[in-house]
C-alpha positions as CSV (number, residue, x, y, z in Angstrom):
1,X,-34.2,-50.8,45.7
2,X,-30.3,-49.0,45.2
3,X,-27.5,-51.8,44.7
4,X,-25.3,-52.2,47.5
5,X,-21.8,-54.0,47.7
6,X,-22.3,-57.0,49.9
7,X,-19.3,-59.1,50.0
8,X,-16.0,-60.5,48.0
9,X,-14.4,-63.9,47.8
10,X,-10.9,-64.9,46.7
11,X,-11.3,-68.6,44.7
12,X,-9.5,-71.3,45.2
13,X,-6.8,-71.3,42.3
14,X,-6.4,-74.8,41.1
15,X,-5.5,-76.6,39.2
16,X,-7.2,-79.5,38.1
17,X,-10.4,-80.2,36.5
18,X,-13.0,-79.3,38.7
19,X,-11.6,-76.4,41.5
20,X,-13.7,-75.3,44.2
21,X,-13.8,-72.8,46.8
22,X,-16.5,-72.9,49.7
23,X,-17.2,-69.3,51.4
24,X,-20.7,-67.7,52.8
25,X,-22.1,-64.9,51.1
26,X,-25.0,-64.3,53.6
27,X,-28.1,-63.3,52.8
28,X,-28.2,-60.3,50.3
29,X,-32.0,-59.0,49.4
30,X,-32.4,-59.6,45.6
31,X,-28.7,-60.3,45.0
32,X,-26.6,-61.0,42.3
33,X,-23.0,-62.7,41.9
34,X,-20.6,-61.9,40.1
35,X,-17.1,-64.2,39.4
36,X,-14.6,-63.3,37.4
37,X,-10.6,-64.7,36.9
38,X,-7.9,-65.5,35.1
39,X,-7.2,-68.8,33.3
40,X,-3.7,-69.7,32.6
41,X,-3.8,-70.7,29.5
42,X,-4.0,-68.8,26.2
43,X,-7.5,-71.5,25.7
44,X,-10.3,-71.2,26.7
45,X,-11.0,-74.3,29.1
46,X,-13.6,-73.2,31.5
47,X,-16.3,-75.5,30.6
48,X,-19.0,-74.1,33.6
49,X,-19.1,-72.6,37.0
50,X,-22.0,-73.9,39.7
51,X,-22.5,-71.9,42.8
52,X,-24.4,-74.6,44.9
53,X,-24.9,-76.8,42.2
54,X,-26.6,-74.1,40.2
55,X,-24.6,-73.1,37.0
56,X,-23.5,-69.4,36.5
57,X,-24.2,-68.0,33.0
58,X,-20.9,-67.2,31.1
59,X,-21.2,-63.5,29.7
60,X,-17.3,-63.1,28.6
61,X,-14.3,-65.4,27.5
62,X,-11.6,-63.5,26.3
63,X,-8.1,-63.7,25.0
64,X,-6.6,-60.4,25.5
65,X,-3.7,-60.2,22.8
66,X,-1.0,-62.6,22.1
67,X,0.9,-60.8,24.8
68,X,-1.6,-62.4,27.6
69,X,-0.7,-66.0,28.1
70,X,-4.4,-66.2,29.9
71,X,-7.9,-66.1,29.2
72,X,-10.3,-63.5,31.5
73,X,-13.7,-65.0,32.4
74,X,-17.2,-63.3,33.7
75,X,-19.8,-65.1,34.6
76,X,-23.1,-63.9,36.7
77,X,-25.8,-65.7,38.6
78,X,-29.1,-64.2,39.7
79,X,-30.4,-64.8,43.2
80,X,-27.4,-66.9,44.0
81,X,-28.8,-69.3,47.0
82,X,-28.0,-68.2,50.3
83,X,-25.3,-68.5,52.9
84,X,-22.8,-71.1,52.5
85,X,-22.2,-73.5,49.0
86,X,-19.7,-74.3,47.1
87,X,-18.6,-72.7,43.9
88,X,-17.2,-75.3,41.5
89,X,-15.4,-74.3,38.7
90,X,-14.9,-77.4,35.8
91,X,-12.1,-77.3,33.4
92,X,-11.6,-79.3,30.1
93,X,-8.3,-80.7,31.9
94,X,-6.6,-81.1,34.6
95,X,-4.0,-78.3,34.0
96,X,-5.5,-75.1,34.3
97,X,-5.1,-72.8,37.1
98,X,-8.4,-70.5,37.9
99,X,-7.4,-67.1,39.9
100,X,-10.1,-65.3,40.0
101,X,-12.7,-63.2,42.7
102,X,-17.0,-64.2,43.5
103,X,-18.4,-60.5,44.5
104,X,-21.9,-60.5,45.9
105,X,-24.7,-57.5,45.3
106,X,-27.6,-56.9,46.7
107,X,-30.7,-54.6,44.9
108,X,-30.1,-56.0,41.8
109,X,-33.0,-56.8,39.4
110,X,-34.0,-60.4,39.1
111,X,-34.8,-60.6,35.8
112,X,-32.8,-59.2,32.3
113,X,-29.0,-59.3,33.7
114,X,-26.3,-58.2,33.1
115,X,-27.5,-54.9,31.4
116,X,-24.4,-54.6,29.3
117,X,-20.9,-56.2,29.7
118,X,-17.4,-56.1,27.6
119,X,-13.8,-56.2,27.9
120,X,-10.6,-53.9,27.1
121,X,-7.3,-53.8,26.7
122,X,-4.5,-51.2,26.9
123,X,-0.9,-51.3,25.7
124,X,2.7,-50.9,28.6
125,X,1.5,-47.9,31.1
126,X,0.5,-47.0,34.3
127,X,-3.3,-46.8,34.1
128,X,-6.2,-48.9,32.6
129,X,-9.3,-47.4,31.7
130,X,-12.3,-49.7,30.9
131,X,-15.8,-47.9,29.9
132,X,-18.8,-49.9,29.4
133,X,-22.3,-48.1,27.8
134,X,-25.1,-48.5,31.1
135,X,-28.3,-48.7,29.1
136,X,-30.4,-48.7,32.3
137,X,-30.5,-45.6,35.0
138,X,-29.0,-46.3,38.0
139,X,-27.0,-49.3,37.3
140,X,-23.5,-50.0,38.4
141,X,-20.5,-51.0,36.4
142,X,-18.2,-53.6,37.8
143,X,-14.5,-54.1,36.0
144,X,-11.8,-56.8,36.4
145,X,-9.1,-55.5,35.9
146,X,-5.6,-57.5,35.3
147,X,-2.4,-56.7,34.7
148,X,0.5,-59.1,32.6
149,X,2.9,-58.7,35.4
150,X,0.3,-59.3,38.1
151,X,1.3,-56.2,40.1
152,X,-0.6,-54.4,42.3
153,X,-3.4,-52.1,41.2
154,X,-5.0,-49.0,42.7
155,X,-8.5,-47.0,42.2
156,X,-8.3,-44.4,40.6
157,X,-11.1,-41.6,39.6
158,X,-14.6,-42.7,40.0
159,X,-13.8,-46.5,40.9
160,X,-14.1,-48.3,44.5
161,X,-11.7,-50.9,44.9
162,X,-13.4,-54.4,46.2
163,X,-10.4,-56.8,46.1
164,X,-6.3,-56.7,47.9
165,X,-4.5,-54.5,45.9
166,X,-2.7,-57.7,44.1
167,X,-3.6,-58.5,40.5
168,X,-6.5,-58.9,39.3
169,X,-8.4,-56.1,41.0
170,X,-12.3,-55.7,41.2
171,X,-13.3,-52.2,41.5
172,X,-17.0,-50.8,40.8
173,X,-18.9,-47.2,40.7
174,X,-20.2,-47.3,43.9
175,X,-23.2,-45.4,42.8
176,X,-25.9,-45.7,40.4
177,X,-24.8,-43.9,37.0
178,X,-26.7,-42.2,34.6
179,X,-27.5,-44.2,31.4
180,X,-24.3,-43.3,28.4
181,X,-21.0,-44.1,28.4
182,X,-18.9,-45.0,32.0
183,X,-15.7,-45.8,32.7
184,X,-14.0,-47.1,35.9
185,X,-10.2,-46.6,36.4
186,X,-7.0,-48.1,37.7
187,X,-3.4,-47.6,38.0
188,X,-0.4,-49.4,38.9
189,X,3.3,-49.9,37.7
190,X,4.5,-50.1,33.9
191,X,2.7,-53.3,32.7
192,X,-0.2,-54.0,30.2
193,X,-3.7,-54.1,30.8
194,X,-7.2,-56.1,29.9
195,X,-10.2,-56.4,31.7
196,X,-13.4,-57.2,31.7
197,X,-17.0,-54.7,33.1
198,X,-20.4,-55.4,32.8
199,X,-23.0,-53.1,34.1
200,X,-25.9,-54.6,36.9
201,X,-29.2,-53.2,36.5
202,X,-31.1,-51.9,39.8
203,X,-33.7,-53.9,41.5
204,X,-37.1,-51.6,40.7
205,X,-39.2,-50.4,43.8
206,X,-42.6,-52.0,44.1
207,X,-44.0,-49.2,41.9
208,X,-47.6,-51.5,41.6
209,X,-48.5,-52.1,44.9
210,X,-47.6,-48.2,45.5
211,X,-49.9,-47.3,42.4
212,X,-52.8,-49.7,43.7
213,X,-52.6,-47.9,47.4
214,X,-52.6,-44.1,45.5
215,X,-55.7,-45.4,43.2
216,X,-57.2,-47.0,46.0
217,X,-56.4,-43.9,48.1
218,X,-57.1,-41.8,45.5
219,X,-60.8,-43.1,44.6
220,X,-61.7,-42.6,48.1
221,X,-61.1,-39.1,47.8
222,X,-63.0,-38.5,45.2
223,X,-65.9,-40.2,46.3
224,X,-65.5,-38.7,49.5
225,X,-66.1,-35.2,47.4
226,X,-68.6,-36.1,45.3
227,X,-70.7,-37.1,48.6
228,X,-70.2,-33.9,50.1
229,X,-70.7,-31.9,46.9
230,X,-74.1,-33.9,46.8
231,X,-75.4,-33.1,50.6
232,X,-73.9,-29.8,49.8
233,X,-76.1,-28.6,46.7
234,X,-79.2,-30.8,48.3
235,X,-78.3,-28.3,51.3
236,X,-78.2,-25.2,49.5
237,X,-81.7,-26.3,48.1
238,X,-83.7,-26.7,50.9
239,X,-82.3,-23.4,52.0
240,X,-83.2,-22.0,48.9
Protein backbone atom coordinates (compact mmCIF):
# COMPACT_ATOMS: atom_id res chain seq x y z
CA UNK A 1 0.00 0.00 0.00
CA UNK A 2 1.58 3.74 -1.45
CA UNK A 3 1.33 6.60 1.30
CA UNK A 4 -1.19 9.11 0.57
CA UNK A 5 -1.62 12.73 2.07
CA UNK A 6 -4.91 12.60 3.98
CA UNK A 7 -5.51 15.62 5.91
CA UNK A 8 -3.86 18.80 7.87
CA UNK A 9 -4.79 20.51 11.07
CA UNK A 10 -3.83 23.96 12.42
CA UNK A 11 -3.40 23.58 16.61
CA UNK A 12 -4.68 25.54 18.88
CA UNK A 13 -1.76 27.96 20.00
CA UNK A 14 -1.95 28.37 23.68
CA UNK A 15 -0.86 29.19 26.02
CA UNK A 16 -1.11 27.57 29.21
CA UNK A 17 -0.24 24.23 30.47
CA UNK A 18 -2.23 21.86 28.75
CA UNK A 19 -3.50 23.39 25.03
CA UNK A 20 -5.79 21.44 23.00
CA UNK A 21 -7.20 21.49 19.67
CA UNK A 22 -10.25 19.08 18.66
CA UNK A 23 -10.47 18.37 14.66
CA UNK A 24 -11.50 14.92 12.75
CA UNK A 25 -9.07 13.31 10.81
CA UNK A 26 -11.45 10.63 9.33
CA UNK A 27 -10.59 7.35 8.78
CA UNK A 28 -7.19 6.92 6.93
CA UNK A 29 -6.25 2.93 6.09
CA UNK A 30 -3.00 2.20 8.14
CA UNK A 31 -2.41 5.91 9.01
CA UNK A 32 0.03 7.77 10.69
CA UNK A 33 0.21 11.42 12.38
CA UNK A 34 2.40 13.59 12.32
CA UNK A 35 2.54 17.05 14.66
CA UNK A 36 4.99 19.36 14.61
CA UNK A 37 5.27 23.36 16.04
CA UNK A 38 6.94 25.90 17.47
CA UNK A 39 7.44 26.55 21.17
CA UNK A 40 8.04 30.08 22.23
CA UNK A 41 10.51 29.72 24.41
CA UNK A 42 14.24 29.03 23.91
CA UNK A 43 13.31 25.70 26.60
CA UNK A 44 12.20 22.93 25.95
CA UNK A 45 8.76 22.71 27.95
CA UNK A 46 6.63 20.26 25.96
CA UNK A 47 6.35 17.65 28.51
CA UNK A 48 3.81 15.18 26.07
CA UNK A 49 1.23 15.32 23.39
CA UNK A 50 -2.05 12.77 23.47
CA UNK A 51 -4.18 12.42 20.47
CA UNK A 52 -7.28 10.87 22.16
CA UNK A 53 -5.77 10.20 25.27
CA UNK A 54 -3.06 8.17 23.58
CA UNK A 55 0.45 9.86 23.89
CA UNK A 56 2.48 10.72 20.65
CA UNK A 57 6.14 9.58 20.75
CA UNK A 58 8.58 12.62 20.74
CA UNK A 59 11.25 12.04 17.85
CA UNK A 60 12.84 15.83 17.82
CA UNK A 61 13.27 18.83 20.30
CA UNK A 62 15.39 21.30 19.02
CA UNK A 63 16.90 24.62 19.70
CA UNK A 64 17.79 26.00 16.46
CA UNK A 65 20.74 28.64 17.27
CA UNK A 66 20.75 31.33 19.77
CA UNK A 67 19.17 33.42 17.02
CA UNK A 68 15.65 31.31 17.44
CA UNK A 69 13.96 32.35 20.55
CA UNK A 70 11.84 28.89 20.12
CA UNK A 71 12.13 25.38 20.28
CA UNK A 72 10.76 23.06 17.03
CA UNK A 73 8.96 19.81 18.06
CA UNK A 74 8.02 16.43 16.07
CA UNK A 75 6.31 13.97 17.38
CA UNK A 76 4.44 10.83 15.43
CA UNK A 77 1.70 8.43 16.39
CA UNK A 78 0.93 5.17 14.62
CA UNK A 79 -2.58 4.27 13.86
CA UNK A 80 -3.89 7.45 15.48
CA UNK A 81 -7.70 6.43 16.51
CA UNK A 82 -10.22 7.50 14.17
CA UNK A 83 -12.46 10.40 13.47
CA UNK A 84 -12.81 13.00 16.03
CA UNK A 85 -10.45 13.37 19.53
CA UNK A 86 -8.67 15.78 21.02
CA UNK A 87 -5.07 16.44 20.80
CA UNK A 88 -3.68 17.77 24.06
CA UNK A 89 -0.55 19.26 24.17
CA UNK A 90 0.94 19.56 28.22
CA UNK A 91 3.48 22.17 28.98
CA UNK A 92 5.79 22.46 32.10
CA UNK A 93 4.00 25.93 32.65
CA UNK A 94 1.52 27.92 31.94
CA UNK A 95 3.42 30.30 29.62
CA UNK A 96 4.20 28.68 26.58
CA UNK A 97 2.56 29.20 23.38
CA UNK A 98 2.42 25.93 20.97
CA UNK A 99 2.00 26.88 17.06
CA UNK A 100 2.33 24.19 15.34
CA UNK A 101 0.38 21.73 12.39
CA UNK A 102 -1.25 17.57 13.05
CA UNK A 103 -0.83 16.08 9.27
CA UNK A 104 -2.58 12.76 8.76
CA UNK A 105 -1.15 9.78 6.24
CA UNK A 106 -2.47 6.98 5.21
CA UNK A 107 -0.30 3.58 3.82
CA UNK A 108 2.06 4.01 6.27
CA UNK A 109 3.67 0.89 7.95
CA UNK A 110 2.36 0.02 11.46
CA UNK A 111 5.32 -1.02 12.92
CA UNK A 112 9.29 0.54 12.97
CA UNK A 113 8.37 4.44 12.45
CA UNK A 114 9.61 7.07 11.71
CA UNK A 115 12.28 5.52 9.25
CA UNK A 116 14.65 8.37 9.83
CA UNK A 117 14.10 11.99 11.08
CA UNK A 118 16.37 15.22 11.75
CA UNK A 119 16.51 18.88 11.71
CA UNK A 120 18.39 21.83 9.88
CA UNK A 121 19.22 25.06 9.88
CA UNK A 122 20.29 27.72 7.36
CA UNK A 123 21.75 31.25 7.96
CA UNK A 124 19.66 35.03 6.39
CA UNK A 125 18.35 33.96 2.71
CA UNK A 126 15.69 33.26 0.64
CA UNK A 127 15.52 29.44 0.51
CA UNK A 128 15.77 26.45 3.03
CA UNK A 129 16.86 23.29 2.07
CA UNK A 130 16.38 20.34 4.58
CA UNK A 131 17.63 16.69 3.35
CA UNK A 132 16.96 13.67 5.34
CA UNK A 133 18.76 10.04 4.39
CA UNK A 134 15.31 7.54 3.46
CA UNK A 135 16.67 4.19 4.48
CA UNK A 136 13.49 2.39 3.27
CA UNK A 137 12.20 2.39 -0.62
CA UNK A 138 9.41 4.18 -1.19
CA UNK A 139 9.06 6.28 1.85
CA UNK A 140 8.18 9.92 2.04
CA UNK A 141 9.95 12.77 3.71
CA UNK A 142 7.92 15.28 5.56
CA UNK A 143 9.79 18.82 6.60
CA UNK A 144 8.62 21.65 8.98
CA UNK A 145 9.95 24.30 7.88
CA UNK A 146 10.08 27.79 10.00
CA UNK A 147 11.34 30.89 9.41
CA UNK A 148 12.63 33.67 12.41
CA UNK A 149 10.47 36.30 10.98
CA UNK A 150 7.46 34.04 10.45
CA UNK A 151 6.96 35.06 6.83
CA UNK A 152 5.40 33.26 4.30
CA UNK A 153 6.99 30.24 2.65
CA UNK A 154 6.67 28.61 -0.78
CA UNK A 155 7.48 24.99 -2.33
CA UNK A 156 9.98 24.99 -4.15
CA UNK A 157 11.68 21.95 -6.29
CA UNK A 158 10.51 18.52 -5.43
CA UNK A 159 8.29 19.60 -2.24
CA UNK A 160 4.24 19.71 -2.06
CA UNK A 161 3.13 22.27 0.20
CA UNK A 162 0.42 20.90 2.96
CA UNK A 163 -0.10 23.98 5.20
CA UNK A 164 -1.20 28.22 4.35
CA UNK A 165 1.61 29.72 3.11
CA UNK A 166 2.26 31.52 6.67
CA UNK A 167 5.19 30.33 8.86
CA UNK A 168 5.75 27.39 9.75
CA UNK A 169 5.09 25.48 6.47
CA UNK A 170 4.64 21.57 6.04
CA UNK A 171 5.60 20.44 2.73
CA UNK A 172 6.34 16.63 1.78
CA UNK A 173 7.65 14.54 -1.45
CA UNK A 174 4.49 13.56 -2.64
CA UNK A 175 5.96 10.38 -3.90
CA UNK A 176 7.72 7.51 -2.67
CA UNK A 177 11.69 8.13 -3.06
CA UNK A 178 14.33 5.94 -3.61
CA UNK A 179 16.40 5.00 -0.54
CA UNK A 180 19.83 7.77 -0.31
CA UNK A 181 19.87 11.15 0.48
CA UNK A 182 16.48 13.58 -0.13
CA UNK A 183 15.86 16.93 0.27
CA UNK A 184 12.60 18.95 0.24
CA UNK A 185 12.81 22.71 -0.47
CA UNK A 186 11.34 26.10 0.37
CA UNK A 187 11.66 29.71 -0.28
CA UNK A 188 10.50 32.89 1.04
CA UNK A 189 11.73 36.45 1.96
CA UNK A 190 15.28 37.27 3.56
CA UNK A 191 14.97 35.56 6.99
CA UNK A 192 16.73 32.47 8.65
CA UNK A 193 15.70 29.02 8.60
CA UNK A 194 15.38 25.61 10.73
CA UNK A 195 13.32 22.76 10.44
CA UNK A 196 12.66 19.65 11.17
CA UNK A 197 11.97 16.06 8.37
CA UNK A 198 11.57 12.72 9.14
CA UNK A 199 10.94 10.10 6.56
CA UNK A 200 7.52 7.63 6.84
CA UNK A 201 8.06 4.18 5.80
CA UNK A 202 5.31 2.58 3.31
CA UNK A 203 2.78 0.25 4.56
CA UNK A 204 3.94 -3.32 2.76
CA UNK A 205 1.44 -5.19 0.42
CA UNK A 206 0.13 -8.42 1.81
CA UNK A 207 3.11 -10.19 0.13
CA UNK A 208 2.10 -13.69 2.45
CA UNK A 209 -1.25 -14.23 1.68
CA UNK A 210 -0.26 -13.51 -2.14
CA UNK A 211 2.73 -16.06 -1.81
CA UNK A 212 0.29 -18.75 -0.03
CA UNK A 213 -2.35 -18.27 -3.16
CA UNK A 214 0.78 -18.69 -5.93
CA UNK A 215 2.11 -21.91 -3.72
CA UNK A 216 -1.28 -23.01 -3.39
CA UNK A 217 -1.92 -22.18 -7.11
CA UNK A 218 1.25 -23.24 -7.95
CA UNK A 219 1.19 -26.94 -6.41
CA UNK A 220 -2.00 -27.51 -8.22
CA UNK A 221 -0.27 -27.12 -11.28
CA UNK A 222 2.12 -29.27 -10.79
CA UNK A 223 0.17 -31.97 -9.70
CA UNK A 224 -2.12 -31.35 -12.31
CA UNK A 225 1.02 -32.38 -14.73
CA UNK A 226 2.31 -34.95 -13.00
CA UNK A 227 -1.31 -36.71 -13.36
CA UNK A 228 -1.35 -36.23 -16.92
CA UNK A 229 2.29 -37.16 -17.46
CA UNK A 230 1.24 -40.41 -15.59
CA UNK A 231 -2.07 -41.37 -17.78
CA UNK A 232 0.07 -40.13 -20.58
CA UNK A 233 3.15 -42.72 -20.36
CA UNK A 234 0.49 -45.51 -18.95
CA UNK A 235 -1.24 -44.48 -22.47
CA UNK A 236 1.63 -44.71 -24.64
CA UNK A 237 2.16 -48.28 -22.96
CA UNK A 238 -0.85 -49.97 -23.70
CA UNK A 239 -0.36 -48.61 -27.24
CA UNK A 240 2.92 -49.88 -27.27
Amino acid sequence: MAIAFSSIHTLQAGPGTTITTTFDIGTPANGIMVVTGNGNTSSDLITGITWGGVALTKLQAFAPDANHDRYIYLWILVNPASGSNDLVVTNSSSGPFFGGKATIYSGAAQTGQPDNSGTGTAGTGTSFAISLTVNTTDSWIVAHASGDNNLALSAGTDTTLRSASTSPAIGDSNTGLATGSRTLNFTSSSQRFSGVILSIKPAVAAGPANLKSYNTNLKANIKSIDTNLIANVKSLNTNT
